[in-house]
MMTF fields as JSON, N, C-alpha, C and O atoms, coordinates in Angstrom:
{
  "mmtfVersion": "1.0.0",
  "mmtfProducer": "UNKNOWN",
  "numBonds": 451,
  "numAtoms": 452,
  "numGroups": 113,
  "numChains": 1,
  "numModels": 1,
  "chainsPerModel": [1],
  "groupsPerChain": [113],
  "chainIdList": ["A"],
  "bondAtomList": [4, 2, 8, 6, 12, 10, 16, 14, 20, 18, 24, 22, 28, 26, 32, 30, 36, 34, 40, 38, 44, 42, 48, 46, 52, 50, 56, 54, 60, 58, 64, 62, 68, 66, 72, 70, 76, 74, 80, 78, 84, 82, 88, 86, 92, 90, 96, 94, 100, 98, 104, 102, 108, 106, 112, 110, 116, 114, 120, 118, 124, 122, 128, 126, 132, 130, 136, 134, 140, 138, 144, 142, 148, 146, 152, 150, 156, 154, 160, 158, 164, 162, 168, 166, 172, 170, 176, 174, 180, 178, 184, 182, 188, 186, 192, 190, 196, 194, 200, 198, 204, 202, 208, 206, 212, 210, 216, 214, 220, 218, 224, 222, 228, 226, 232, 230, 236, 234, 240, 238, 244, 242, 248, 246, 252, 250, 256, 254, 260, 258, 264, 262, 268, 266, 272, 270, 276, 274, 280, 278, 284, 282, 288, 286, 292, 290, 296, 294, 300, 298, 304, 302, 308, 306, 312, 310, 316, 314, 320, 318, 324, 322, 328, 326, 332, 330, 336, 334, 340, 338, 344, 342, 348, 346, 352, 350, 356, 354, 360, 358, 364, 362, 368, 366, 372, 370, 376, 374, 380, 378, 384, 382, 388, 386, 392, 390, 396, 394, 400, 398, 404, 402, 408, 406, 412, 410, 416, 414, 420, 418, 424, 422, 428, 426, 432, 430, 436, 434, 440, 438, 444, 442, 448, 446],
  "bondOrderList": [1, 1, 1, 1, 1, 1, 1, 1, 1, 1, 1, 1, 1, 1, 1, 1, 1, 1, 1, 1, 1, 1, 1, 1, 1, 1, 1, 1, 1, 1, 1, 1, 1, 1, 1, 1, 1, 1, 1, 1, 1, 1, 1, 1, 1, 1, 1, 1, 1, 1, 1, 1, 1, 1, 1, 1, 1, 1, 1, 1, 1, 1, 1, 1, 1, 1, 1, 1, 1, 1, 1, 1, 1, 1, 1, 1, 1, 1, 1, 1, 1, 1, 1, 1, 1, 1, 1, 1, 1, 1, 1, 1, 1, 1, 1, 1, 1, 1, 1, 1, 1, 1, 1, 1, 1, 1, 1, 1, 1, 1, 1, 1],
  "groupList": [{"groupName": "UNK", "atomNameList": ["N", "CA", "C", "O"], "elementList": ["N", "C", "C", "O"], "formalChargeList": [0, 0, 0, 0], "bondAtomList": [1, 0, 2, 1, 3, 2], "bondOrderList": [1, 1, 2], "singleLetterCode": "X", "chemCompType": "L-PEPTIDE LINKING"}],
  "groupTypeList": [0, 0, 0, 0, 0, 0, 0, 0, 0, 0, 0, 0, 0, 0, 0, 0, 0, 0, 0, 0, 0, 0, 0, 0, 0, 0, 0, 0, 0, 0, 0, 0, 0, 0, 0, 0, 0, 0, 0, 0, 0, 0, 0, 0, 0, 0, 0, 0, 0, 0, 0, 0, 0, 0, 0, 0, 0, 0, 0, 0, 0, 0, 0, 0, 0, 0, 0, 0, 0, 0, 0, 0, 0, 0, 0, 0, 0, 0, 0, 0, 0, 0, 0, 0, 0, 0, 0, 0, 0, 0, 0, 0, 0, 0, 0, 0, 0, 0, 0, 0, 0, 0, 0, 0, 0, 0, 0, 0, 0, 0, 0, 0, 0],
  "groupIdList": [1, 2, 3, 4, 5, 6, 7, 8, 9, 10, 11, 12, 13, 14, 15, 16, 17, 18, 19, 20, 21, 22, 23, 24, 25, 26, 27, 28, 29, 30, 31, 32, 33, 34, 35, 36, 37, 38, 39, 40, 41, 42, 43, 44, 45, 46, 47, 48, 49, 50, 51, 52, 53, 54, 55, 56, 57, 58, 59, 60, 61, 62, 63, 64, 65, 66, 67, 68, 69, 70, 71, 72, 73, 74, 75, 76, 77, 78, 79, 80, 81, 82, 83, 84, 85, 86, 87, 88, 89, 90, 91, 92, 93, 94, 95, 96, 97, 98, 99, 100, 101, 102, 103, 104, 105, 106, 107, 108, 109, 110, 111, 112, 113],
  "secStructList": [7, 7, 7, 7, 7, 2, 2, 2, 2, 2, 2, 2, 2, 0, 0, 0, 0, 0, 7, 2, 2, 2, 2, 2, 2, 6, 3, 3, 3, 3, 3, 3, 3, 3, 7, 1, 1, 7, 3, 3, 3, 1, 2, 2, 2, 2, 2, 2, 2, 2, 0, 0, 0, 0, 0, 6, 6, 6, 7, 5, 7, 7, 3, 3, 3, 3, 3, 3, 3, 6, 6, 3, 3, 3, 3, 3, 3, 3, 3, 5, 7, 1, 1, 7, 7, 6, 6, 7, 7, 1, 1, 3, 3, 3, 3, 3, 3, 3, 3, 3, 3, 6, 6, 3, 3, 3, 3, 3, 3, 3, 3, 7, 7],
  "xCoordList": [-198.207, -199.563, -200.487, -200.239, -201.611, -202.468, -203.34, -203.645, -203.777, -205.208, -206.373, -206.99, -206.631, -208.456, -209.741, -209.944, -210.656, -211.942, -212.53, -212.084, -213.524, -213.509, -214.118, -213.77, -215.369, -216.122, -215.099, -215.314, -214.121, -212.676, -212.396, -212.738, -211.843, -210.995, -212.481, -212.375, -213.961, -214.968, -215.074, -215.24, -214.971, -215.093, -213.692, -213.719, -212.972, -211.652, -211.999, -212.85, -211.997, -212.284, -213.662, -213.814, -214.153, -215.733, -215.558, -215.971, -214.696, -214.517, -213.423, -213.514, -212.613, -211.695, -212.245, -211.803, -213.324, -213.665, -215.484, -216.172, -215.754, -217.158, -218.365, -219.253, -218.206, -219.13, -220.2, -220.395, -220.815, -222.025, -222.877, -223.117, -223.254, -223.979, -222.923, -223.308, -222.168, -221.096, -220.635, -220.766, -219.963, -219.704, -221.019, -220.727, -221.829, -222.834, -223.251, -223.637, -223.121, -223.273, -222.428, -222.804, -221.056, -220.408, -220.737, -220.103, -221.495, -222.356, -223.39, -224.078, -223.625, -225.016, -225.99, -225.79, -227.533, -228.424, -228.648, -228.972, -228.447, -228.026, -226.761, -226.863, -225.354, -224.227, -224.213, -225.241, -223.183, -222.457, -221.667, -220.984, -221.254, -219.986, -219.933, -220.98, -218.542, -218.256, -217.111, -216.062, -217.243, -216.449, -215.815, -216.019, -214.857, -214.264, -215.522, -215.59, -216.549, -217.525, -218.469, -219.312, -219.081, -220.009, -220.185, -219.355, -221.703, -221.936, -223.472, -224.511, -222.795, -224.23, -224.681, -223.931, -226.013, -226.291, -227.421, -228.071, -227.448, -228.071, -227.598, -226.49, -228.124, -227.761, -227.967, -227.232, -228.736, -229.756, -228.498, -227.997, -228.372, -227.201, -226.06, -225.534, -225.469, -224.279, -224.211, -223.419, -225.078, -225.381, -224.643, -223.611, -225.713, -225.77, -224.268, -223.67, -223.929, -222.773, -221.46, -220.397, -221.24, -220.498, -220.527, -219.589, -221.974, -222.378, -221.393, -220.55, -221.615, -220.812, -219.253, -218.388, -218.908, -217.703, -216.57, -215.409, -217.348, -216.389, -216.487, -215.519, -217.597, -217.91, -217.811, -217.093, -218.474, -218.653, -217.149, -216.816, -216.458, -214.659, -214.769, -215.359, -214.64, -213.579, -212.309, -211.112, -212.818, -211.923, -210.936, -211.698, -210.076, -209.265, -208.094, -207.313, -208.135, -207.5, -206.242, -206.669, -205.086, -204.078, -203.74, -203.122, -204.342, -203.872, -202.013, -201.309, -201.459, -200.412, -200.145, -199.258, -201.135, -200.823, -201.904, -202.809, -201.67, -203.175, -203.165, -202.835, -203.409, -203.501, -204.659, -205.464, -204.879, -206.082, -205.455, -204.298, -206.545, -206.186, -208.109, -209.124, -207.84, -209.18, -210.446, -211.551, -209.918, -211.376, -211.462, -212.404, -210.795, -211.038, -209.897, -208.796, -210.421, -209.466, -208.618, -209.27, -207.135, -207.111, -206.294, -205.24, -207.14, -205.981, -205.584, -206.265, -204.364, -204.06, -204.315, -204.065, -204.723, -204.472, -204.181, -204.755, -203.177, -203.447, -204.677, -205.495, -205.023, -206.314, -205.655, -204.9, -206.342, -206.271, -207.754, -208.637, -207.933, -209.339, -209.406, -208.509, -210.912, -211.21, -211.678, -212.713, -211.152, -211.496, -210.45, -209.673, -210.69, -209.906, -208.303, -208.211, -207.371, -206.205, -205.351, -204.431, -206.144, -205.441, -205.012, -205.793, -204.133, -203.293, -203.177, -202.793, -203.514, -203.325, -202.039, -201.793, -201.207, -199.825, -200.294, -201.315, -199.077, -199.295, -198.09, -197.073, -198.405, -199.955, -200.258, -199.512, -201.442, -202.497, -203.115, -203.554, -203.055, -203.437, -204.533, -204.743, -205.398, -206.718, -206.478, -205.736, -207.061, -207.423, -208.314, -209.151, -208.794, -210.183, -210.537, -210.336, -211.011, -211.102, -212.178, -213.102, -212.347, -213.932, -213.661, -212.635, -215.129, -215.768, -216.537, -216.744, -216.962, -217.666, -218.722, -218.524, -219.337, -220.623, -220.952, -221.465, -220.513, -220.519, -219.363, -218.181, -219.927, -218.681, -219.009, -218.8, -219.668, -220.268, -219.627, -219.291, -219.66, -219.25, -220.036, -220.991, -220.108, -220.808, -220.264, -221.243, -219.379, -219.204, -217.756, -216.87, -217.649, -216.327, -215.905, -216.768, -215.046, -214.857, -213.117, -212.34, -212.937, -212.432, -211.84, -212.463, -210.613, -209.633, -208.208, -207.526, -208.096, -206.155, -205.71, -206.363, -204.428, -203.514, -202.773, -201.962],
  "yCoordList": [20.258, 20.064, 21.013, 21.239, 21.619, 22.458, 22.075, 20.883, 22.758, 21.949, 21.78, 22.768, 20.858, 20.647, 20.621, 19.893, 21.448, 21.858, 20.446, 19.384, 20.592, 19.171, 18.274, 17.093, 18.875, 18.031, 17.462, 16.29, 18.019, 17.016, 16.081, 14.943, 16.238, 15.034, 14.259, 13.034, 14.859, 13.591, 12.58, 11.367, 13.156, 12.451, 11.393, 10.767, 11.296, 10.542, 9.915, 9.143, 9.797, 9.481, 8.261, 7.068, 9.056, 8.011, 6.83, 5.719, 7.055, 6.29, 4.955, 3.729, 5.697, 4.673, 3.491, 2.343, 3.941, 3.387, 2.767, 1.993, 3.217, 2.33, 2.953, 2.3, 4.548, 5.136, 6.014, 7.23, 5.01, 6.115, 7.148, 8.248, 6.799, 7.926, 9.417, 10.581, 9.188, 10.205, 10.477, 11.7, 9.95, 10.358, 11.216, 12.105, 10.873, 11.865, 13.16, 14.11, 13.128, 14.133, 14.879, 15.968, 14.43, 15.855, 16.576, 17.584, 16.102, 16.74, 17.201, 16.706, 18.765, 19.448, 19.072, 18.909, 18.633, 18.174, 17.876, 16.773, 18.868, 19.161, 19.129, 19.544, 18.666, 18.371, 17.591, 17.216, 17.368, 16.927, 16.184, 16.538, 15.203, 14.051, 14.27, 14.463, 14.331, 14.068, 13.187, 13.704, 11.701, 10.952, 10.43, 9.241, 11.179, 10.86, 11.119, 12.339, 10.467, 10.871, 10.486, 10.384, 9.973, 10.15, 11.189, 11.596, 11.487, 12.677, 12.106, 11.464, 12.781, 12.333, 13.579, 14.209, 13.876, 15.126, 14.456, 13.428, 15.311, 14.653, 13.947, 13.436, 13.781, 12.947, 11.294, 10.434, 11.05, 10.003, 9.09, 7.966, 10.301, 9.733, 9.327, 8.258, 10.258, 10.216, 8.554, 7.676, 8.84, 7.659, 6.201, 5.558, 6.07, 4.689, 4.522, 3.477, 5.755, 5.837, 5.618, 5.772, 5.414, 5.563, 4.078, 3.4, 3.748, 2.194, 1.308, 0.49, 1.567, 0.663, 1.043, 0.17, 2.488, 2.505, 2.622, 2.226, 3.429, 3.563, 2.192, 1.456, 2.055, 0.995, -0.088, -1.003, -0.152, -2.024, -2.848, -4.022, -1.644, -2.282, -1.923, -1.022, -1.565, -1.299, -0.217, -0.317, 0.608, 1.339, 1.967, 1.829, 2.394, 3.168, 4.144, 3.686, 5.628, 5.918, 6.902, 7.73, 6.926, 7.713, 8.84, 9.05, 9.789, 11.318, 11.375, 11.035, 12.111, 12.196, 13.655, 14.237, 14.249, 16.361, 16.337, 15.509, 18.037, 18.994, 20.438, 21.024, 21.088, 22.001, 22.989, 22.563, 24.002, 25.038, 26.402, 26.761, 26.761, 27.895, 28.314, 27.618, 29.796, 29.768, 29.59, 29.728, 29.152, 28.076, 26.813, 26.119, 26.306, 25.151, 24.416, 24.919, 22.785, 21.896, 20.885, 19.942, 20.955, 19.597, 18.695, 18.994, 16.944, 16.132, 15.091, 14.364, 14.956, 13.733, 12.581, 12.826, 11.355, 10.669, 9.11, 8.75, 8.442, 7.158, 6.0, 6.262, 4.867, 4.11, 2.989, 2.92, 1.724, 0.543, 0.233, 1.087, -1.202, -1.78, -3.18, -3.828, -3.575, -4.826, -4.145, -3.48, -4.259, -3.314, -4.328, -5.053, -4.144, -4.235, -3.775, -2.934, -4.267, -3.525, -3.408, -2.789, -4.208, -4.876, -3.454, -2.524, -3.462, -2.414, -0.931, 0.166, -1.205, 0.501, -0.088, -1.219, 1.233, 1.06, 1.286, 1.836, 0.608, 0.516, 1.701, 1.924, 2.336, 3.021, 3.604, 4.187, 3.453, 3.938, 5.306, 5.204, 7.013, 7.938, 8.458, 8.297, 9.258, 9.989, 11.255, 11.515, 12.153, 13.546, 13.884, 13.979, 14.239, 14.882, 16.583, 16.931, 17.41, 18.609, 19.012, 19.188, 19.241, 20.411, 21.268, 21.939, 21.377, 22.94, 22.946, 21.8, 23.863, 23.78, 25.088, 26.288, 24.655, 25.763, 25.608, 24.615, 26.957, 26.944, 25.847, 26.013, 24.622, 23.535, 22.465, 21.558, 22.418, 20.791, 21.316, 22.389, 19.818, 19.768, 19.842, 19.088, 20.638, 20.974, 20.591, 20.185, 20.514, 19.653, 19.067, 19.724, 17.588, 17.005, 16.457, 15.782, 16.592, 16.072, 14.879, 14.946, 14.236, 12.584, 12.436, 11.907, 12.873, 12.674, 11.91, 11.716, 11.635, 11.393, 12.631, 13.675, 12.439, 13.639, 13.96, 14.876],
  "zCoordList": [117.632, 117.164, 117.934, 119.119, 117.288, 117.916, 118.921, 118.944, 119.694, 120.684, 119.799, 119.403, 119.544, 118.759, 119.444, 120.416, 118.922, 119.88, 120.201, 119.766, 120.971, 121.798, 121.055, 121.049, 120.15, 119.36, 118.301, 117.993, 117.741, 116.915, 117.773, 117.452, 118.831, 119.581, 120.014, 120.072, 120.35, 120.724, 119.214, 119.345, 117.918, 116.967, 116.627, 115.567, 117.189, 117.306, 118.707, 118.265, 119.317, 120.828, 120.383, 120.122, 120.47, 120.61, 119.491, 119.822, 117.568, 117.036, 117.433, 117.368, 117.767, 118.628, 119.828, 119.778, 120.973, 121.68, 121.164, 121.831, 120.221, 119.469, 120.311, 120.86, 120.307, 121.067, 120.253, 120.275, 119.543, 118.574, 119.252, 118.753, 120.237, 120.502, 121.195, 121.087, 121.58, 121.845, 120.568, 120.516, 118.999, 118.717, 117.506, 116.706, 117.623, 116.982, 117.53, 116.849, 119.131, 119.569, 118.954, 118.519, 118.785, 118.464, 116.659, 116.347, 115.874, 114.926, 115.422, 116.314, 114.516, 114.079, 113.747, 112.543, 114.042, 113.549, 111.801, 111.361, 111.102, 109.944, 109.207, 108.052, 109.648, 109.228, 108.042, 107.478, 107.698, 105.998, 106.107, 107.068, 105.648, 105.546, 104.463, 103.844, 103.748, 102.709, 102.367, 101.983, 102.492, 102.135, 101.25, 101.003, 100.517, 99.375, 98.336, 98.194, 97.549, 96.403, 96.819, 95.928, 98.476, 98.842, 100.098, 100.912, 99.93, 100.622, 101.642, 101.49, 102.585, 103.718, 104.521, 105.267, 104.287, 105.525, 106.54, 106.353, 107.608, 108.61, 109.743, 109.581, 110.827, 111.992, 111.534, 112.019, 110.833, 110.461, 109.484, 109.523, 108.651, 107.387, 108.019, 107.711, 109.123, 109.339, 110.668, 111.009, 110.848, 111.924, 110.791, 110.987, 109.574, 109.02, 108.204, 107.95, 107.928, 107.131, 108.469, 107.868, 109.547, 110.618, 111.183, 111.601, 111.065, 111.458, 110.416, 110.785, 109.424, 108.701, 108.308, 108.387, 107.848, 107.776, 108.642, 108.538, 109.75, 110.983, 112.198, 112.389, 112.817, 114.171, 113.526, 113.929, 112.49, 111.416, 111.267, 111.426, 110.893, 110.791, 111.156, 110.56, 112.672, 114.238, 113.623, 113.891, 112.918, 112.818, 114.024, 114.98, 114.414, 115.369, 114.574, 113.741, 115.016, 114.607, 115.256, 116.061, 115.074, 115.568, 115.007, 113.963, 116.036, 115.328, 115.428, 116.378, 113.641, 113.607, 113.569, 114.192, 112.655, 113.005, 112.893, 112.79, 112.938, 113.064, 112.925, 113.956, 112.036, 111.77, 111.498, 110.67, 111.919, 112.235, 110.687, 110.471, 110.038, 109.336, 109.451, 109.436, 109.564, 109.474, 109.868, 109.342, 111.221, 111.972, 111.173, 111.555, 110.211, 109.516, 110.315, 110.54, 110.836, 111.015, 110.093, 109.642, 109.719, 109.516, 110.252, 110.814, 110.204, 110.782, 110.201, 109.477, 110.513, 109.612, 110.336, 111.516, 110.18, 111.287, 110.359, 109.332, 111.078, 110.901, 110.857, 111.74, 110.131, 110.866, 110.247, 109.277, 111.41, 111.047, 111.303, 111.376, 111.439, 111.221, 110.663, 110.125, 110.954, 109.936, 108.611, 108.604, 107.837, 106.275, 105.687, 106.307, 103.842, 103.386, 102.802, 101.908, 103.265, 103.315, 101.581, 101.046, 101.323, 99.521, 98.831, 98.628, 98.629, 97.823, 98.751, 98.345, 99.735, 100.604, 101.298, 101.719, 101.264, 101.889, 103.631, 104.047, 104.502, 105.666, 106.178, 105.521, 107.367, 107.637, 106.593, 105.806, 106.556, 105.84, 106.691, 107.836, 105.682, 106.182, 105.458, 104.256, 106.48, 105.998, 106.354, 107.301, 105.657, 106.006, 106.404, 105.507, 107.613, 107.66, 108.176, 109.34, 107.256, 107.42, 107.878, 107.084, 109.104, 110.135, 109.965, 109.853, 109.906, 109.781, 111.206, 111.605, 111.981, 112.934, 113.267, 113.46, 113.249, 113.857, 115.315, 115.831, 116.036, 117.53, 117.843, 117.544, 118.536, 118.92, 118.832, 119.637, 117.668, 117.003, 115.586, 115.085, 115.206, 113.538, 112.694, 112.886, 111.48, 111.071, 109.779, 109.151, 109.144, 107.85, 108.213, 108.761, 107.779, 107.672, 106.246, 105.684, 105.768, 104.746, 104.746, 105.699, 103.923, 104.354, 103.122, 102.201, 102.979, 101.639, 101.876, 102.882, 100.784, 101.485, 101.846, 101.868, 102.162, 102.666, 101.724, 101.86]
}
């Protein structure tokens, strides 16, 4: 697996341990979420959208790979949580692909794998 710039592993890190304000630091004032067919820009957005989908269910997640092409990240990672599990196979995997400007994130986007 590759080394991931720090603001990747602070956005895994800080979600795992329920650290909002660490993990916002590691976004751009102006950044993008794109979660599956919703889309959030802003610190502001990404804050309320994180409050509830990530910290709200206690999400945690286990990085499984990681791959760099491009300056683009992807990782796969495992997650569990208080969420609903009904019809998602266990483990359950996400994709999430950074983009980064300087060494903050600057767009993430949140698909299956």
């Amino acid at each position: 697996m590759i080394q991931l710039p720090d603001s990747v592993k602070t956005y895994f890190h800080a979600s795992n341990e329920e650290q909002l304000d660490s993990f916002l630091a590691a976004f751009n004032e102006d950044a993008y979420v794109f979660d599956f067919n919703r889309e959030f820009k802003g610190l502001e957005a990404i804050r309320n959208w994180s409050k509830t989908d990530i910290f709200g269910s206690h999400v945690r997640f286990e990085i499984t790979d990681a791959i760099e092409h491009d300056g683009v990240y992807a990782v796969i990672a495992s997650l569990d949580g208080d969420f609903d599990k009904t019809n998602l196979p266990s483990p359950f995997f996400l994709k999430h692909t950074f983009r980064l400007s300087g060494d903050k994130i600057n767009e993430l986007h949140v698909s299956l794998p």
